[in-house]
C-alpha positions in Angstrom: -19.9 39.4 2.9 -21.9 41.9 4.7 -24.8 42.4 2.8 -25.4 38.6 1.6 -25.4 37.8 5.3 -28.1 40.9 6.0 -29.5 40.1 2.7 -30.2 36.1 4.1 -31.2 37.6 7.4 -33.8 39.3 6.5 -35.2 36.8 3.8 -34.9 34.1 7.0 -36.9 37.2 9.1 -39.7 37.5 6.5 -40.4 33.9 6.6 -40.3 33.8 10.4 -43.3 36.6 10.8 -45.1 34.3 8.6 -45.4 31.9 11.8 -48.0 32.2 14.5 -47.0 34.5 17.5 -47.4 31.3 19.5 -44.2 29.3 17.2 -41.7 31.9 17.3 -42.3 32.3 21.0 -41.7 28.7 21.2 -39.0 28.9 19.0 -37.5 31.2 21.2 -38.5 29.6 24.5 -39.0 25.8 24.6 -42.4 24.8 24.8 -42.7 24.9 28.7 -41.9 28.5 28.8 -44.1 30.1 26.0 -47.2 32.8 27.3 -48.5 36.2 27.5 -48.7 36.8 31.0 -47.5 40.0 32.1 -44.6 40.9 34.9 -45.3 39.1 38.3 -43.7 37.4 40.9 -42.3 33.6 39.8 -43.9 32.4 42.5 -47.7 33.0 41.1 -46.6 31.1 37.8 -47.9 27.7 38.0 -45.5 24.9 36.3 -47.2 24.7 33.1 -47.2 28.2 32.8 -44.7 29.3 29.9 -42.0 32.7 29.6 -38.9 33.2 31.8 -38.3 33.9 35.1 -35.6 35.9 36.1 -34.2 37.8 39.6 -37.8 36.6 40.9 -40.1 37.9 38.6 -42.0 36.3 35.4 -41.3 38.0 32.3 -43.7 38.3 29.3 -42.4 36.5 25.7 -44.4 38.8 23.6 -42.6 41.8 25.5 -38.9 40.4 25.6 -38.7 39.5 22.0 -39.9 42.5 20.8 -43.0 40.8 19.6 -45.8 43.5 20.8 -44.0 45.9 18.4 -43.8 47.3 14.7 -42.0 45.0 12.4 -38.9 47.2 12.1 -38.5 46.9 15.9 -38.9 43.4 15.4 -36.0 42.7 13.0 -33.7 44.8 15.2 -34.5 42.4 18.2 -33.6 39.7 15.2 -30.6 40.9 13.7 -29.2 41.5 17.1 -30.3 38.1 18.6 -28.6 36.8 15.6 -25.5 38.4 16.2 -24.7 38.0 19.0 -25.8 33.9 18.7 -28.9 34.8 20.6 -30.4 31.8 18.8 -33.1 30.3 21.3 -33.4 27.0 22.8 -33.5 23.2 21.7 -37.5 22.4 22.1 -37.5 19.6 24.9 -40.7 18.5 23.2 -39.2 18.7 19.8 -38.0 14.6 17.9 -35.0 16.6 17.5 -34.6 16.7 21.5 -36.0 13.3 21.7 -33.8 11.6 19.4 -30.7 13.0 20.1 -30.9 12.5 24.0 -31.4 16.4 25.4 -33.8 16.3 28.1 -33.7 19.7 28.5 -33.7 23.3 26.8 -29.9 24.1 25.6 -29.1 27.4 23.4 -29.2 26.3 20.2 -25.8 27.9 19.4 -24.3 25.4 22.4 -25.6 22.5 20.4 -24.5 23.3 17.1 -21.4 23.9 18.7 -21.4 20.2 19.9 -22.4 18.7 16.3 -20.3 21.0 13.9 -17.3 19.3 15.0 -18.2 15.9 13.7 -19.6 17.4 10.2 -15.8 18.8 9.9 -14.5 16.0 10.6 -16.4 14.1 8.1 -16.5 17.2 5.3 -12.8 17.3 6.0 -11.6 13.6 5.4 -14.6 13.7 2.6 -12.3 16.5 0.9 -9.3 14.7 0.9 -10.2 11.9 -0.8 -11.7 14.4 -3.2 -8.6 16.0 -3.7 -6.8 12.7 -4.1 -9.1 11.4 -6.7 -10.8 14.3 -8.8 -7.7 16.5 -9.3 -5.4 13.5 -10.5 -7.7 11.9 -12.5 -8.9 15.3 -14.5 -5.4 15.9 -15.1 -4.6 12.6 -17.0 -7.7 12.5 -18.5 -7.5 15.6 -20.6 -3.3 14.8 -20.3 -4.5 11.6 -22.6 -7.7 12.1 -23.9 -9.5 9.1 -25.4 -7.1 6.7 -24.4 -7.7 4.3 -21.6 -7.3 6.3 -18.2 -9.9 8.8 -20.1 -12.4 6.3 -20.6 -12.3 5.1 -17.0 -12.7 8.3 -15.5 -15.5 9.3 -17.2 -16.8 6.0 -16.4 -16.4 6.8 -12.6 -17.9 10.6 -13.4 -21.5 9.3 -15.0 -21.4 6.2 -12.4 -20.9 9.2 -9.3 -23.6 11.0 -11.0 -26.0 8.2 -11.6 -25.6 6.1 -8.6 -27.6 7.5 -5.1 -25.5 8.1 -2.5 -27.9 6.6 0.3 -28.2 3.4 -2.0 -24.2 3.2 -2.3 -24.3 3.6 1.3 -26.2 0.9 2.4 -25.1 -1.4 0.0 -21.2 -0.5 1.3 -22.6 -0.8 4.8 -24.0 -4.3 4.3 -21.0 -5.8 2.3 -18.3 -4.4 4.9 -20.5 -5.9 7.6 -20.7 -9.6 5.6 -16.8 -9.2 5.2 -15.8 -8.5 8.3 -18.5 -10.8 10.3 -19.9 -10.8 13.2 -17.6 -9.6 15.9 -15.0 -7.1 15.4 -14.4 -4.9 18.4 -15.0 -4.4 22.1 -13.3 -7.9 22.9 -15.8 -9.6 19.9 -19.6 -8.2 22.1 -20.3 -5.8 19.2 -21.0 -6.7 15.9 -19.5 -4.9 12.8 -22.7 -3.8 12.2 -22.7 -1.5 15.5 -19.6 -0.3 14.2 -19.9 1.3 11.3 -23.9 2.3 12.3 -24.0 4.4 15.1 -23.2 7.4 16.4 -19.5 7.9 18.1 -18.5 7.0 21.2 -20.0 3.1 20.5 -21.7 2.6 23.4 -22.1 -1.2 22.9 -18.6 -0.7 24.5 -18.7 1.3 27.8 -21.5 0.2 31.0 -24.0 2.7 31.4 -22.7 5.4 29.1 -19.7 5.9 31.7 -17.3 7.5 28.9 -14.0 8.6 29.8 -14.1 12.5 31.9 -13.2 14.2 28.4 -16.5 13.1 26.8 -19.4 14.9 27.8 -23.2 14.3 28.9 -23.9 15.1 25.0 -20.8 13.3 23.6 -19.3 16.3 23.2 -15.3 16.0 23.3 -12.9 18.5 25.1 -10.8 20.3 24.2 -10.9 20.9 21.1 -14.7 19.1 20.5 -13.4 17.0 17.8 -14.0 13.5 18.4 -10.9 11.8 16.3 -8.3 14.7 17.5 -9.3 14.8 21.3 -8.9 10.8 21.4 -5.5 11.4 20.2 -4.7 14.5 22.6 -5.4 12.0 25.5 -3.8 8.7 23.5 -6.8 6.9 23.7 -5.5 5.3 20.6 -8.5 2.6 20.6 -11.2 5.1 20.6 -9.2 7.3 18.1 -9.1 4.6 15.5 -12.8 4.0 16.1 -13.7 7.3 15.3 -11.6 7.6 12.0 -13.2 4.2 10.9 -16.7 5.4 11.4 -15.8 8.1 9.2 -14.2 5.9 5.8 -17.3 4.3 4.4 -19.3 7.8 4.6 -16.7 9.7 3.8 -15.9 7.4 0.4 -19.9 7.4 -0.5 -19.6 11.4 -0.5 -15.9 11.5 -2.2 -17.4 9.9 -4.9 -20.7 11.5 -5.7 -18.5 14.6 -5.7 -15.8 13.4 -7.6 -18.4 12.7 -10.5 -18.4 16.6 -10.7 -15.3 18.1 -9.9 -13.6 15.6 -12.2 -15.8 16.6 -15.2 -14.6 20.6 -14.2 -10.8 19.7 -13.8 -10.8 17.8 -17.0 -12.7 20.9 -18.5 -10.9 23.4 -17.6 -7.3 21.3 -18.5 -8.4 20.8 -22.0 -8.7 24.0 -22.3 -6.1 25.5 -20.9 -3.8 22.8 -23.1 -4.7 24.6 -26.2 -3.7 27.8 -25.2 -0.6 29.6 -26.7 1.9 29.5 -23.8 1.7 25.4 -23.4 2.4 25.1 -27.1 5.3 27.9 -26.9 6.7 25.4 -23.8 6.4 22.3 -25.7 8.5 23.7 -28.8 11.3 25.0 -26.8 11.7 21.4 -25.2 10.4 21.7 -21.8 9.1 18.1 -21.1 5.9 16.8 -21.2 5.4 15.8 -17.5 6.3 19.9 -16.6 4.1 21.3 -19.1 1.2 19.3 -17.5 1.9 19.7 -13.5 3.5 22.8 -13.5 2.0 25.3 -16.6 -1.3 23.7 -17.7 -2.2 22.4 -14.0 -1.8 24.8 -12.3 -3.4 27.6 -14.5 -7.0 25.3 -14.7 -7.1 25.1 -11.3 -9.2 28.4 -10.8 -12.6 26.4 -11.9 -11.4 23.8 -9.6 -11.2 26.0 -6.6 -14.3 27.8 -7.0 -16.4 24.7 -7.2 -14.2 23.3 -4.2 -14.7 25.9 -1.8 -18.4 25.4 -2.6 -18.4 22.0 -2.3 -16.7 21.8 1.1 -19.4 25.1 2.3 -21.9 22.6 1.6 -20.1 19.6 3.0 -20.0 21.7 6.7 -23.4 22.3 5.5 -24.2 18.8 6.7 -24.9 15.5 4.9 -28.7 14.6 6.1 -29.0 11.4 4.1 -25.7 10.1 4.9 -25.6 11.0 8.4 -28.8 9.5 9.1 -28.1 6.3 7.0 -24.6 6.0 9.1 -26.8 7.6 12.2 -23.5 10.2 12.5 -23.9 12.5 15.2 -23.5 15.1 13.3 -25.2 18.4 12.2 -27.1 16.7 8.7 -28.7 14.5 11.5 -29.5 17.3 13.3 -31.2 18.2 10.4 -32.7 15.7 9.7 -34.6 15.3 12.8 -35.4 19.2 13.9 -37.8 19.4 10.2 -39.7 16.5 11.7 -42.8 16.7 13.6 -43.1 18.0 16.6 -40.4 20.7 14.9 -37.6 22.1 16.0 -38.3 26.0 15.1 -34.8 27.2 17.1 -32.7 24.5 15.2 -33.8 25.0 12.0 -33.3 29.2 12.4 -29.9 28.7 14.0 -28.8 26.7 11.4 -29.8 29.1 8.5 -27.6 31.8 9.9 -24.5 29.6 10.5 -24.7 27.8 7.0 -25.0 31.4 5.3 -21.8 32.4 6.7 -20.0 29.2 6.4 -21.1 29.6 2.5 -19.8 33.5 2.6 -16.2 32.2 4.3 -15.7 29.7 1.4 -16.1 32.2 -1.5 -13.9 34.7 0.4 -11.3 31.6 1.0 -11.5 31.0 -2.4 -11.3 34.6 -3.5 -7.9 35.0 -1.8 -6.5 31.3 -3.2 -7.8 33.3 -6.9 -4.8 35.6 -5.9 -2.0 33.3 -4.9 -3.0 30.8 -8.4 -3.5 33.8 -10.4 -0.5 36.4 -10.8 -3.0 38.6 -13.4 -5.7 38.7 -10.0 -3.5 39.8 -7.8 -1.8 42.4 -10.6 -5.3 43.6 -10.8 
């Protein structure tokens, strides 16, 4: 884990010092506080003038970041920033900023920390249809091969993998909204449209923004920060069901571009485990069909499965920019969406880089230690 994360690090480092002085400073910063003035009283600095003041004095950018220094110095005052989620500031400037409502410079580690939440939410329930769908129906299709239920799911697999997701989304979007008509919530003032488009809370539903105390400025939730799990911790069953249904359609427009994959590897890796000696040695001595396929063949083609899970959900948390800004989610794909737009979002887009890396280093080491609990032969090694 160690060295892909210093090996991403560095690569992420290299293409930084590619930037002008002038970016990374207001990468760092926020574009009101970038300059090269040296030390002096706060009071001297004019309001346009960029760089931090701290204690009463002005402190140079250049200096602080390590900037005026070799490059090796340099990527020490990186790696450490980056460990210890150092990350810089939101750009107040940036469409990112403008977009997403902050009106002023936050650490950028504080707003991914406010978006990540809704991702999970959204990877999670993502996965578990998934799970219900891919598994299942890679099972019986190599179970019953060219017979009907193999047909259909292959079917379903070249239909994932040939239809795009933002076009199933919209046209989901548009036929739930014709359905359910016109007025659906917040005593029949907001159209169905407004609920299943937009970011969570709806605020077609509450004067002025005033949400309840345990939503934030930013729509951040407390305590845990997810939206659908805090609603529930303070029974605020309305607003708890909202969130979950703001969540089905775009979570079933990513279940089933993914199923078109992991069903092909389940049905795979079935077939040919099915042929191998010990399933025919349990079929001769009588054990019954049903067992030999949920409980021999199952669950020794499962490793594939895993792996190509684990990467799946690492880039599910990874965001979901098309559907999150087709669904205008407030999550962290929307984030990205906006911070690569013009005027960028430097801070954003380098924060993010560090916490996708490890999220993709957690999900092989998850997936490393489920290798040993499906495999006795892994963990005899």
């Amino acid at each position: 884990m160690v060295p892909v994360i210093l090996g991403v690090m560095t690569i992420t480092f290299v293409l930084v010092s590619m930037l002008p002085i002038q970016d990374k400073l207001l990468a760092y910063y926020g574009p009101s506080r970038v300059g090269y003035n040296p030390v002096v009283p706060c009071s001297q600095i004019g309001i346009n003038q960029p760089g931090e003041c701290r204690n009463g004095l002005y402190y140079d950018g250049l200096a602080h970041l390590g900037l005026d220094k070799p490059v090796f110095v340099q990527w020490g005052y990186y790696m450490w920033n980056s460990l210890t989620l150092n990350w810089g500031f939101v750009q107040s400037g940036s469409f990112a900023a403008r977009s997403l409502g902050f009106t002023s410079g936050l650490p950028v580690a504080t707003v991914l920390s406010y978006f990540l939440p809704y991702t999970l939410e959204l990877a999670g329930l993502s996965l578990v249809f998934t799970l219900a769908f891919a598994i299942p129906l890679g099972n019986l299709s190599a179970a019953y091969r060219n017979r009907p239920i193999d047909h259909i799911s292959r079917i379903m697999s070249f239909s994932g993998f040939a239809l795009p997701t933002f076009l199933l989304a919209i046209l989901l979007l548009l036929g739930v909204v014709a359905l359910l008509g016109p007025s659906i919530h917040c005593g029949g003032t907001a159209s169905a449209f407004n609920y299943f488009y937009g970011s969570w809370p709806p605020t077609t539903c509450f004067a002025s923004g005033r949400y309840p105390g345990w939503i934030g400025q930013y729509q951040q939730t407390s305590p845990t920060g997810f939206p659908t799990v805090d609603a529930l911790l303070h029974q605020d069953w309305w607003l708890a069901g909202d969130s979950f249904d703001r969540l089905l359609i775009p979570a079933f427009v990513i279940a089933f571009g993914t199923i078109a994959g992991i069903l092909r590897f389940v049905r795979n890796s079935m077939l040919e485990v099915m042929n191998l000696d010990f399933i025919r040695t349990a079929r001769s001595v009588g054990v019954p069909e049903r067992r030999v396929i949920s409980r021999h063949a199952g669950r020794n083609s499962l490793n594939v499965t895993v792996t190509v899970l684990g990467l799946t959900f690492a880039a599910f948390v990874s965001g979901f920019p098309i559907i999150e800004f087709v669904f205008n989610l407030r999550g962290v794909g929307l984030m990205l969406a906006y911070s690569v737009q013009r005027p960028f979002d430097y801070g954003l887009i380098f924060g993010s880089t560090l916490l996708f890396t490890i999220i993709v280093v957690l999900a092989n080491l998850i997936v490393d230690v489920l290798y040993a609990y499906l495999d006795p032969r892994v963990r005899l090694g």
